[in-house]
C-alpha positions as CSV (number, residue, x, y, z in Angstrom):
1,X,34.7,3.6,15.1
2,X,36.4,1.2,12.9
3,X,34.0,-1.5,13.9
4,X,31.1,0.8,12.9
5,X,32.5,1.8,9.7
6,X,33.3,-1.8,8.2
7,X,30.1,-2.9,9.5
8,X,28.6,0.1,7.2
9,X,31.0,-1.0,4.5
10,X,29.6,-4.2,4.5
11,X,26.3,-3.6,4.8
12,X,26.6,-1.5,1.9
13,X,28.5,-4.0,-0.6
14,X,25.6,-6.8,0.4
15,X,22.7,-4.2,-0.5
16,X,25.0,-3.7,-3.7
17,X,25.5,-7.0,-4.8
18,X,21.1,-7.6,-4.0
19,X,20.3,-5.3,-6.6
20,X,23.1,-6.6,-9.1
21,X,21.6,-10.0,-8.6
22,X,17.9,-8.8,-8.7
23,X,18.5,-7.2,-12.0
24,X,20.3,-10.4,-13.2
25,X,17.2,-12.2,-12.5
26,X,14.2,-9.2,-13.7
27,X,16.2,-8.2,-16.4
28,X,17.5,-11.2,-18.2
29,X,16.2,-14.6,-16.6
30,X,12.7,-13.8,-16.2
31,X,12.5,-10.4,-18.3
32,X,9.7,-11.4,-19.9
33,X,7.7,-12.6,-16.6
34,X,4.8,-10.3,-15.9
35,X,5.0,-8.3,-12.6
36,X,2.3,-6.6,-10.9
37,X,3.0,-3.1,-9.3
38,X,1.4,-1.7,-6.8
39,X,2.2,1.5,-4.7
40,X,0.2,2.5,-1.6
41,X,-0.3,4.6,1.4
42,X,-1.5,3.3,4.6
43,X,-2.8,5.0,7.3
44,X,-1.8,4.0,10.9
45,X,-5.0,5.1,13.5
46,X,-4.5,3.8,17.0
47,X,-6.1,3.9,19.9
48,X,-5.6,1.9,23.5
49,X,-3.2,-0.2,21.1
50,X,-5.6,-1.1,18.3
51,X,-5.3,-0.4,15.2
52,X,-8.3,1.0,12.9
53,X,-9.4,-1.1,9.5
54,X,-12.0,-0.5,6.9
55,X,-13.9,-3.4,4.7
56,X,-12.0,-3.2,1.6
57,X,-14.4,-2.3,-0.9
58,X,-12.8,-4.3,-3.8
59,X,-12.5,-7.1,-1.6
60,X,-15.3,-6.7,0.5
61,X,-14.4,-9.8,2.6
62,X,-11.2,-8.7,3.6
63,X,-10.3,-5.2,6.4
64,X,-7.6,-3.6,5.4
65,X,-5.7,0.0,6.6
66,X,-7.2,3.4,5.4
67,X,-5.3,4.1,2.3
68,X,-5.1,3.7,-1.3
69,X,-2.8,3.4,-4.4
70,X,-0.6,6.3,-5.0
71,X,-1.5,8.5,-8.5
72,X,1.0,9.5,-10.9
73,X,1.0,12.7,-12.8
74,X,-0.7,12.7,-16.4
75,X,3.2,14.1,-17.8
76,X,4.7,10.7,-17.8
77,X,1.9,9.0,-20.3
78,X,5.0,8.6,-22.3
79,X,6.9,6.8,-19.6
80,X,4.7,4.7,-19.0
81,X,4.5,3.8,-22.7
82,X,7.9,2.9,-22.7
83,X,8.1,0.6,-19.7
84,X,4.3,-1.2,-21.0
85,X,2.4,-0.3,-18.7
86,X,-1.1,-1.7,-18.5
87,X,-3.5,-0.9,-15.8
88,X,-5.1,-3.2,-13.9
89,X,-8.4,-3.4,-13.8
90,X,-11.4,-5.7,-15.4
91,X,-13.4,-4.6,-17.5
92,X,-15.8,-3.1,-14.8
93,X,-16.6,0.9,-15.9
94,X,-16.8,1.5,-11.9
95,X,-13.5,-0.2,-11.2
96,X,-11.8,1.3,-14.3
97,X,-12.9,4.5,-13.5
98,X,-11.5,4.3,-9.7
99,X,-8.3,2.9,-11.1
100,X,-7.8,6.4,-13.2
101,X,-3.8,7.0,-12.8
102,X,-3.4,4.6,-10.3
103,X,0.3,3.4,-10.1
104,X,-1.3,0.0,-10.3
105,X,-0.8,-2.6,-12.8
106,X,1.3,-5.0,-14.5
107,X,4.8,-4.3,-16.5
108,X,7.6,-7.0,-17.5
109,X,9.9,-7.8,-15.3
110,X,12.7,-6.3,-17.1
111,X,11.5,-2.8,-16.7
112,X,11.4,-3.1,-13.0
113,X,14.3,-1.1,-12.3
114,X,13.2,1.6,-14.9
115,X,10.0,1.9,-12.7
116,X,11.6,1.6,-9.8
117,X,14.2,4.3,-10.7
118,X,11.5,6.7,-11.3
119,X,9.5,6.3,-8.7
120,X,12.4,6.7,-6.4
121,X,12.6,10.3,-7.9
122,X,9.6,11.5,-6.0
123,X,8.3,13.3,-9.2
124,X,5.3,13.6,-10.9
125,X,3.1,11.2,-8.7
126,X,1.4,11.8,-4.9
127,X,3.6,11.8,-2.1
128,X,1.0,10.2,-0.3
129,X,-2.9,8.9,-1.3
130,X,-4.2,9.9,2.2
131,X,-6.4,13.1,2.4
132,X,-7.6,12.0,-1.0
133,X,-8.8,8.2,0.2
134,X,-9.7,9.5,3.9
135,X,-12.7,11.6,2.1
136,X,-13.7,8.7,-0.2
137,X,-13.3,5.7,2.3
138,X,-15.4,7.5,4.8
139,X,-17.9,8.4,2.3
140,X,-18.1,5.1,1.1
141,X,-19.3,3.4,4.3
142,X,-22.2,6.4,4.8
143,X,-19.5,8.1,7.3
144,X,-19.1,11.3,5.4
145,X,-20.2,13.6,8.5
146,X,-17.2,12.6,9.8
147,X,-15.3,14.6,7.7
148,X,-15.4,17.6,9.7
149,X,-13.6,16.2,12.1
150,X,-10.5,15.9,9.7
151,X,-9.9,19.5,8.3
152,X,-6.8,20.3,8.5
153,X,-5.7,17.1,9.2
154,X,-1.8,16.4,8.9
155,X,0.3,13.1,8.8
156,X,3.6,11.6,10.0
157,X,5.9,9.5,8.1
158,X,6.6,6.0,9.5
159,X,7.8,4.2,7.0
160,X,8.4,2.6,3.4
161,X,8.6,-1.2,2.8
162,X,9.6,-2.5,-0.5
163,X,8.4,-6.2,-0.7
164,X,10.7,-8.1,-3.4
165,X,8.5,-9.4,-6.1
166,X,7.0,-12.5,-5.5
167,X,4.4,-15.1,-6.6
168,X,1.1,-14.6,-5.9
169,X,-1.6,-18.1,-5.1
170,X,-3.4,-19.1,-8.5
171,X,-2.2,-16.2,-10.7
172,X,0.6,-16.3,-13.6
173,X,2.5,-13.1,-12.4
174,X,4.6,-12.0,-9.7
175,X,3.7,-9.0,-7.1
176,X,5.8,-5.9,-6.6
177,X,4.8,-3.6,-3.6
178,X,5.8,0.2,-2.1
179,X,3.8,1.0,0.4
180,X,4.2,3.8,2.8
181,X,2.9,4.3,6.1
182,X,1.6,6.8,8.0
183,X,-0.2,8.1,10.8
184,X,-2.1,11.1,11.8
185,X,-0.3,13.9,13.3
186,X,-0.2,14.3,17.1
187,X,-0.2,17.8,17.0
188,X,-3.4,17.7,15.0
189,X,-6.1,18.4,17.6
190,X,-8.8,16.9,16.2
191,X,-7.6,13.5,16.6
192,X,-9.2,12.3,19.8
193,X,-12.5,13.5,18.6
194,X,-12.7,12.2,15.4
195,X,-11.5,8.5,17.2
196,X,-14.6,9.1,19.8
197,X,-16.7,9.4,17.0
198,X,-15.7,6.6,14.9
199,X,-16.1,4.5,18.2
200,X,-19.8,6.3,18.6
201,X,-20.7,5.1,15.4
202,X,-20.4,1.8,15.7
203,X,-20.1,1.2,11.7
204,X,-19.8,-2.3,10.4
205,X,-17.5,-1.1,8.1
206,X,-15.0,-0.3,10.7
207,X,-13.0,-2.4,12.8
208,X,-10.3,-2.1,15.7
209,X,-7.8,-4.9,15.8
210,X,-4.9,-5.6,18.2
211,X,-1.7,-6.8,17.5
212,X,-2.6,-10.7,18.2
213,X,-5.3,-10.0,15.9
214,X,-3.2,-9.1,13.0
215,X,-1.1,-11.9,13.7
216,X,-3.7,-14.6,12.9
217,X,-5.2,-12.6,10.5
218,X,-8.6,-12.6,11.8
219,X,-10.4,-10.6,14.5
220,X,-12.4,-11.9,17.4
221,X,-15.3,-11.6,15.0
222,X,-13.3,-13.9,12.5
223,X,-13.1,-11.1,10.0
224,X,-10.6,-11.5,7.6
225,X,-7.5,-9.0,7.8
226,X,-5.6,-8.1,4.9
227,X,-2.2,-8.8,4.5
228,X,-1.2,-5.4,4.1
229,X,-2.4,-4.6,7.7
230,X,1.3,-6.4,9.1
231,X,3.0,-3.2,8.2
232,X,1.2,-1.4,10.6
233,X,2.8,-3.5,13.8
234,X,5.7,-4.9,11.9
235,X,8.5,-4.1,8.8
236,X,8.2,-7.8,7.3
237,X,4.9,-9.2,5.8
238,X,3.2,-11.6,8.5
239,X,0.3,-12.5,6.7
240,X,0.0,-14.5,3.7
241,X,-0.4,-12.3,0.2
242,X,-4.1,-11.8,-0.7
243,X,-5.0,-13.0,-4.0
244,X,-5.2,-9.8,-6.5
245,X,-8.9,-8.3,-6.5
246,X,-8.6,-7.6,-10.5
247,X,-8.6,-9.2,-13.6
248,X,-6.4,-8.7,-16.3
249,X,-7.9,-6.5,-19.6
């Protein structure tokens, strides 16, 4: 018992002095640094221990997890005034449009914490992206009969991984992630039909990838596999960051 507890005392003053030293750094040493946010759901679908991807339709070279960026409510406009929030997006009208209310986009590193104090509130934003991005990914790809298949459908919470902020290849600005995984509930009883379907349909769009595959980042097709995709076999990033899709406005 004593063991336990100093371990947890421990464990607790390390986690404590982290975050003093992160906000040391964010919000005095490089306060004025740029950091792009981004918070995401994933969606975990496997079968005979592969997991299902989708061509990214941003980055149409890369296969990525079902799942999309996580929208905030339109009642913190004001908040996201104060912090400087810009979205990200080019100045595409169809990307701009998809990007509506996206928690997605840059801020200065010293209102990290603000953001991240907020979004830790679970208010006034999605808890998760997923029936939302399920309807638009499939349509997307010309899979939108499949829909039927997914009334009802209910998820299960795996996990959330916060990735400390970090540089990103060729780009002036580091890269702050949330992204929270699920997968689809065993008690829906749908699932094993809509998964004989997808494999029916044979879609280019869709790929199923093992765990080696996700490891080299590539499939035995050579298509590429987002980084994003290691959260799906793993809590740590195994793949190297993608470069970001958008431009700044």
């Amino acid at each position: 018992m004593t063991s336990r507890i100093i371990t947890s005392t421990v464990s607790g003053a390390y986690k404590y002095r982290k975050t003093l030293y992160q906000r040391l750094l964010y919000q005095v040493i490089f306060r004025n640094k740029s950091i792009r946010i981004s918070c995401a759901t994933l969606l975990k679908i496997n079968d005979n221990n592969r997991d299902l991807l989708i061509k990214n339709k941003l980055r149409p070279n890369l296969f990525s997890p079902i799942g999309g960026a996580i929208r905030y409510s339109t009642s913190i406009t004001s908040f996201l005034k104060e912090i400087d929030f810009q979205h990200d997006g080019s100045h595409s009208k169809v990307k701009k449009d998809k990007l509506k209310r996206d928690l997605r986009g840059f801020i200065p590193a010293k209102n990290l914490f603000k953001f991240i104090d907020w979004y830790s509130t679970n208010k006034d934003r999605e808890e998760n992206s997923l029936h939302r991005e399920i309807r638009e990914e499939l349509t997307e790809i010309k899979l939108g009969k499949l829909l039927k298949f997914t009334k009802g459908i209910e998820f299960n919470f795996l996990k959330e991984v916060t990735e400390t902020p970090h540089s990103v290849s060729g780009k002036d600005f580091l890269q702050f992630r949330i992204l929270r995984v699920y997968e689809i509930s065993s008690d829906f009883e749908e699932l094993s039909v809509l998964i004989d379907n997808i494999n029916n349909e044979n879609n280019e769009n869709l790929i199923w990838v093992t765990y080696d595959d996700i490891h080299q980042g590539r499939d035995q097709s050579h298509n590429l596999i987002g980084s994003n995709s290691s959260y799906l076999i793993s809590n740590k990033k195994i793949l190297k960051e993608d470069i970001a899709w958008t431009d700044r406005n």
